[in-house]
C-alpha positions, 0 to 999 in steps of 0.5 A, a space after each residue: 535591397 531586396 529583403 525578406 520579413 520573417 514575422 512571428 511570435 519567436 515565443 522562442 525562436 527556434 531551428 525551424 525560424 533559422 532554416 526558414 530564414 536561410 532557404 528564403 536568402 537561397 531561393 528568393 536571392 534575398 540580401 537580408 532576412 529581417 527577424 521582426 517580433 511582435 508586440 501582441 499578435 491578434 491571433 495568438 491564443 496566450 500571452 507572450 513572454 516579453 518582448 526584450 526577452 524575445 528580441 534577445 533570444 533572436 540576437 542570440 542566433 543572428 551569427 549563424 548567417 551575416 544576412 541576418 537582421 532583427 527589426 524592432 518596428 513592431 515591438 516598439 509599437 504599441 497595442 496590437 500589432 497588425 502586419 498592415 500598418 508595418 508594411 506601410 510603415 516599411 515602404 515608406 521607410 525603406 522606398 527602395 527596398 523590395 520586400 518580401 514577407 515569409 508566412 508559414 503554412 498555418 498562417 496561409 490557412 489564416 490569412 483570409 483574418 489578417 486585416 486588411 488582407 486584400 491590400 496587403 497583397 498590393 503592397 508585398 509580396 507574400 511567400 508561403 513555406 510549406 513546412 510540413 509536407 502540405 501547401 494550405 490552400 488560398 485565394 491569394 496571390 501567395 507565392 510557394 516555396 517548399 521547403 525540408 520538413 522540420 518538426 517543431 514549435 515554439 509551443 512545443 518547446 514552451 513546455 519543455 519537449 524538443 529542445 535539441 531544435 534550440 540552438 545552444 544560445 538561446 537554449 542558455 538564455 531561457 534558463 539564465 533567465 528562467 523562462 519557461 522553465 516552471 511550465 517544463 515541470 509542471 508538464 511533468 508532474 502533478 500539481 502537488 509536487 509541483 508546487 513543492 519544486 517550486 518551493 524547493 527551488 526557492 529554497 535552494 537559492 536562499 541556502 545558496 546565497 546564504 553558503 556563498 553558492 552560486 544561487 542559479 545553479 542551486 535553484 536549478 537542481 531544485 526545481 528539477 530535482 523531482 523531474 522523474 518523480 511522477 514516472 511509472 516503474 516501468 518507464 523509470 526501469 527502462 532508464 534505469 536497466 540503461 543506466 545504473 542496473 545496480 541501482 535497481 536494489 534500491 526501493 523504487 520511490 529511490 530511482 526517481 533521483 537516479 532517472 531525473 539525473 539523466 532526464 535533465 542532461 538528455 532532455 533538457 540540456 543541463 549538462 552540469 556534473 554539479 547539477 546531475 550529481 545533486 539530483 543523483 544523491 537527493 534521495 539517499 543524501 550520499 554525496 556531499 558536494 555543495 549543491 546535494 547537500 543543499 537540495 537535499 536539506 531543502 527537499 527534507 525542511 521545504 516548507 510546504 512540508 507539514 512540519 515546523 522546519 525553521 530551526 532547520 533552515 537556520 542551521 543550513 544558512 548559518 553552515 550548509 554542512 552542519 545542517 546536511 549532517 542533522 538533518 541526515 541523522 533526523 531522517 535516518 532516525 524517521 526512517 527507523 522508526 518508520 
């Protein structure tokens, strides 16, 4: 067979992987396109998230051609993962195959660093995707493929931008198992009230559990419920004119529930009416489905909070609506008085 090796990180995988993959099986008339993950790259500068979360995430997308294959060769190995001993790993395995290894275009940059860089090119051939409208230069034998522009990054993806180049699977299997998701706020907002979404969230999943809720939903909206609370009043008025111009009536540290409501669906992709809804209503507390009344007890008694809120918490768990109303009343009397 002739095959072609797509290598990477796949911290996570994305739609530019998958046109990668699919222009290779077009003009190299490859059989198979094999995903192969890393354990640890030499080059990378941070730490990946972990390799079976990696490897599940490829699996995810491996019905959007039958060709496609993920190879598990250098997650399972240990140490660093040097693409010299795969190669000589694979041909001794597979003798018969001709194989064919896809590197993008910051890689050809780098290739001069790989290990053993020189016989690498002997034992494989090498193909570069231009895949943003230049071909780095390079002394070796590095065949060139050009191929459609597609403007992405798994780095840019890790801190929560552009995640319409996700295919759904995968974009649902980040949040069912909540990776990255705490960078995509702390990008957001300042480290205080960060730090006070991280607490909600958890927050939110103990009331959930404790009111028989379901415990992801709920740390969801917590952790997001504050997601526009760091806009300017001219980028939240701009949402906001779009939106719910009615709403605009309201003071403006009000508006950031309404804004973060279609932040998460637009930008994010949770595109829950329970999770919209919750943050909608976090503010004023004008809604009384489940989930709002528990992010709203949990934003007003987080206990990062600086005031003694346990007596509270204790009523939400032992009934989420009892506790919604209290707490109601005791923040409408802080208000009066305020």
């Amino acid at each position: 067979m002739k095959v072609a090796i797509l290598g990477g990180s796949f911290d996570p995988v994305h739609c530019g992987h998958i046109a990668m993959a699919k222009t290779a099986l077009q003009a190299l008339d490859c059989d198979q396109v094999w995903f192969m993950p890393t354990q640890d790259t030499p080059l990378k500068d941070h730490s990946l998230t972990p390799a079976h979360h990696r490897v599940a995430m490829i699996e995810r997308i491996l019905n959007q051609d039958r060709r496609f294959r993920v190879c598990r060769l250098e997650v399972e190995r240990e140490g660093k993962s040097y693409t010299i001993d795969t190669v000589r790993q694979l041909t001794r395995q597979y003798p018969e195959n001709t194989f064919y290894w896809l590197i993008g275009n910051d890689q050809i940059a780098q290739f001069a660093d790989w290990k053993d860089a020189d016989q690498l090119v002997k034992l494989c051939h090498f193909v570069g995707f231009d895949r943003d409208g230049k071909m780095a230069d390079s002394p070796y034998d590095i065949q060139r493929i050009h191929m459609p522009m597609v403007p992405v990054s798994s780095s840019e993806i890790r801190i929560g931008n552009k995640l319409n180049y996700l295919p759904q699977a995968v974009r649902e299997y980040i949040y069912e198992h909540r990776l990255y998701i705490k960078e995509f706020v702390h990008t957001r907002v300042n480290e205080h009230r960060y730090l006070h979404s991280v607490s909600v969230a958890d927050l939110c999943q103990h009331l959930a559990i404790a009111n028989g809720q379901d415990p992801q939903k709920a740390y969801l909206i917590g952790l997001f419920h504050d997601i526009a609370k760091s806009m300017s009043k001219e980028a939240m008025e701009q949402w906001m004119d779009i939106l719910c111009p009615e709403n605009k009536k309201y003071a403006v540290p009000v508006w950031h529930g309404f804004v973060g409501s279609e932040i998460v669906d637009r930008i994010f992709y949770l595109r829950d009416p329970q999770i919209k809804n919750a943050i909608y209503h976090h503010v004023l507390g004008t809604s009384t489905d489940p989930y709002a009344e528990i992010v709203f007890c949990a934003d007003k008694t987080d206990p990062l909070r600086n005031y003694d809120s346990s007596e509270l918490i204790a009523l939400c768990e032992k009934d989420i609506h009892q506790g919604f109303i209290k707490i109601k009343e005791e923040n409408e009397k802080y208000l009066r008085k305020g």
